[in-house]
N, C-alpha and C positions, 0 to 999 in steps of 0.2 A: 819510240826509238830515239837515242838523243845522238847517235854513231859513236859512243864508246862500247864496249866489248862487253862489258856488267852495266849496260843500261838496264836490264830488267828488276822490276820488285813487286815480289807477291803479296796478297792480303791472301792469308792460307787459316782457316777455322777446323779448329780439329773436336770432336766429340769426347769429353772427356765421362761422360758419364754420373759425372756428380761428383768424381772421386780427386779432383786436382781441385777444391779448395782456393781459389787465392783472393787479393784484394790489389784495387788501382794501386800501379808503382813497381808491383814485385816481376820476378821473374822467372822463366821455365826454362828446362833444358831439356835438349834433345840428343836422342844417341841414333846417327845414322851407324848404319850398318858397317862404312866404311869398305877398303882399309884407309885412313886417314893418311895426312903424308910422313906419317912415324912408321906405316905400315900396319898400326893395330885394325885388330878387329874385334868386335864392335870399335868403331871409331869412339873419340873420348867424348864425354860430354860438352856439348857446345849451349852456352845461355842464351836466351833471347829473351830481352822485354816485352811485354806483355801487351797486346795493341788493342785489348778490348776491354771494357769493365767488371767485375766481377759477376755481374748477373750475365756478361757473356753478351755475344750481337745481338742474338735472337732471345736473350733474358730469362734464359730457362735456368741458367746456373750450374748446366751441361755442356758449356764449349766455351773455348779460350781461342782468341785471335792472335797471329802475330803478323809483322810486315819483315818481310822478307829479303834481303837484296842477293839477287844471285852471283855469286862472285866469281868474275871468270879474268884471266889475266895474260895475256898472249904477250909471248917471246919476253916476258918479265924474268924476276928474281926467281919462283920457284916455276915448276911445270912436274905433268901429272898425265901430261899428253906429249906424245913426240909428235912431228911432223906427218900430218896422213891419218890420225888416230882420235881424233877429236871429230864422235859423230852429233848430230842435231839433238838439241835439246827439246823439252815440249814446247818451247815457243820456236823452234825452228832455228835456230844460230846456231852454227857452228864454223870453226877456225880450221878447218884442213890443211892450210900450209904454213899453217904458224904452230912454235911450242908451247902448248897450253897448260893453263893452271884452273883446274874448276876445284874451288871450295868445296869439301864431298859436303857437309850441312846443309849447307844455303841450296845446294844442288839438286840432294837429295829433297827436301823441299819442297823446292819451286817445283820439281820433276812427277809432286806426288798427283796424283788424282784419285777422285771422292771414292769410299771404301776402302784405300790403302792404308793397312797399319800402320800405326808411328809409335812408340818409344817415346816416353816423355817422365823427367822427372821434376821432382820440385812442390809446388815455387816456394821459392828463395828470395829472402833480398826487404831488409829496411829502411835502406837512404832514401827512396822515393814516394815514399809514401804520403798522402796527402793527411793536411791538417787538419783536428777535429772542426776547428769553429768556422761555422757555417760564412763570418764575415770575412774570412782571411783573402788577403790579393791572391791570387796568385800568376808570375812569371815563369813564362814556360819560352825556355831556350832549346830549337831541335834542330840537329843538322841532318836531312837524309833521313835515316829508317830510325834516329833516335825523336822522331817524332810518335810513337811507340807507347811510351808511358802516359804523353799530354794526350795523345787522343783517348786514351783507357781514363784519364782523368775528366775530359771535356763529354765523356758519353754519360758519366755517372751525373755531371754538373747541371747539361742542359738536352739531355737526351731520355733517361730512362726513367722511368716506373719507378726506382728506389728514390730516384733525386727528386721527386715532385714532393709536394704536400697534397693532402685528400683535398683542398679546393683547387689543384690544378697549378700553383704558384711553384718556383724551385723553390729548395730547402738552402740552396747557394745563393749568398746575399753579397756575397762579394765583387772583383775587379779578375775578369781570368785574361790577360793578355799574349798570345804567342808570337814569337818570334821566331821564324823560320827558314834554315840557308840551304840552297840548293844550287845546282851549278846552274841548271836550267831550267825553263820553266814547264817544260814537259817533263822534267821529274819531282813537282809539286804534288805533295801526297793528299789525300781524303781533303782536298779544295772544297769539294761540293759540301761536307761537311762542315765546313769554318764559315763558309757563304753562308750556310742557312741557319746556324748558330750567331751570327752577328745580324741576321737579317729578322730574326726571332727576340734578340733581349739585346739589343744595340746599346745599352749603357753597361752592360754586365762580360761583353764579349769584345775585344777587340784582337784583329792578327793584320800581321806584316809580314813582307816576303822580302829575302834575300837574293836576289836569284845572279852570283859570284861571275858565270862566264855571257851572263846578255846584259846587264843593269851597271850605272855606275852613279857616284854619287856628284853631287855639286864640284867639288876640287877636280873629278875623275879620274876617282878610286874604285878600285873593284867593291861590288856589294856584298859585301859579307853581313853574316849578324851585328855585330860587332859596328862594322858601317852604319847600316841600322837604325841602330839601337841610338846612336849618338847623335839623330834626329829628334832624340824626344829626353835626352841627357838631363836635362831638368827635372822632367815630369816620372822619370822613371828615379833620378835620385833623390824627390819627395816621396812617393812614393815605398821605396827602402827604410826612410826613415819612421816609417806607422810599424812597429811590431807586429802588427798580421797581415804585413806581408812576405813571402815567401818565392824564393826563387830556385827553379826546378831547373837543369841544365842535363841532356842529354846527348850524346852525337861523338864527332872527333874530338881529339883533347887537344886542340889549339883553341878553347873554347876558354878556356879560363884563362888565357894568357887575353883574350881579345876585350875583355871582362877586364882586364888590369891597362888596357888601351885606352877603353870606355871613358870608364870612370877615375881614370884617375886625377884627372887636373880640375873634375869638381870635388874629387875628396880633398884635395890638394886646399883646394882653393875656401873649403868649409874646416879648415887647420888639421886634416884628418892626412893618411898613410890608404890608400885602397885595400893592400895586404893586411890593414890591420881591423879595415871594414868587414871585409868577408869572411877574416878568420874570428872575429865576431859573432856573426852572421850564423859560421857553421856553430860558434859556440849554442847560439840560441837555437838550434833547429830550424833556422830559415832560410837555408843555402845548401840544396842537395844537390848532389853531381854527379851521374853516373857517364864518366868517356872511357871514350876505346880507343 
């Protein structure tokens, strides 16, 4: 609980059966029953990136992960609850004297429990897909539940049965370093995961935490990514300059303006434009973005 209203976020594993196909990066959709706030029913498709690897948590090749954030929004812009009508959810919150707004997706969701049907279409989606060769860097920028795709990529890297070689070594020879913003540091996702991935192949795994409303930096500026990131300004714009490296960015879209914060007065300062870096970047295939 961090006492915002949409503190909660689910890790939810659905059984697909064999039949939903996908690979690290891409994406699923979901059709809650709704009615949505259009009114429709079925509600419309809603996407969600993909929070597990292909072979799935449990590597059968039979279930797909997502992370969840339940979105709930009192006395806000829209509402979907009057006053008095907002009952508890399964984790027990609810807003009785306030005008509420719950996401029917994220709701429906979080709300499910194991044997309830879900609706799923897809996956979709090629901006995030990872790079064939096994030496590529990669940077992985997540804000919140766009940590999603890096962890579907970091299980395949240093976690599962597909990413090893027969003597036990990864098949991943590269630099995976994340970068990760949250308001707070009880809303820091799969931790336990990045601990024991850097604690396993400490030259191959690095991650840093952003954590926006407890952390500040040197000057005493809020810690964003962005913040960050411009602790290691050098080493990450060496870094950019090796062709197999690749930068993954998922989360809110003030992501690529903090990106233009960064870096620019070493692009500046190497006779280079940042906008004409990145738009580079995307030319080559090395700069995927998926914000919301």
């Amino acid at each position: 609980q961090t006492g915002d209203a949409n503190w909660e976020t689910c890790h939810v594993t659905f059984d697909h059966g064999g039949n939903v196909p996908y690979i690290e990066g891409q994406s699923i959709g979901i059709i809650a029953p709704g009615p949505d706030k259009k009114g429709e029913q079925p509600a419309r498709i809603r996407l969600y990136s993909i929070a597990s690897s292909a072979v799935g948590d449990d590597q059968t090749s039979k279930t797909v992960s997502l992370c969840v954030k339940r979105v709930v929004e009192v006395d806000g812009k829209f509402m979907n609850r009057e006053v008095g009508e907002d009952k508890p959810d399964k984790a027990g919150t609810h807003f009785p004297n306030g005008k509420v707004y719950r996401g029917v997706c994220s709701n429906h969701i979080c709300d499910m429990t194991p044997g309830d049907d879900v609706l799923i279409t897809g996956p979709t989606g090629a901006e995030m897909l990872l790079p064939e060769d096994p030496e590529a860097n990669i940077i992985m920028l997540a804000t919140g539940t766009g940590i999603a795709p890096m962890r579907s990529y970091m299980r395949l890297l240093f976690h599962d049965d597909a990413g090893a070689n027969a003597d036990g070594t990864r098949k991943f020879k590269g630099l995976a370093w994340l970068f990760m913003g949250v308001p707070f540091s009880k809303s820091l996702l799969y931790d336990d995961e990045h601990t024991e991935y850097k604690n396993k192949y400490p030259e191959q795994f690095r991650f840093d935490y952003a954590v926006s409303r407890e952390d500040k930096n040197a000057a005493g500026q809020k810690m964003y990514i962005q913040t960050k990131m411009a602790e290691y300004t050098e080493e990450l714009w060496t870094l950019m300059q090796d062709q197999k490296t690749h930068i993954y960015m998922c989360g809110l879209k003030g992501m690529e303006a903090g990106m233009a914060e960064c870096f620019g007065e070493i692009a500046e300062k190497n006779g280079l434009v940042w906008a004409d870096v990145s738009k580079q970047m995307k030319k080559d295939h090395r700069y995927h973005v998926e914000v919301y």
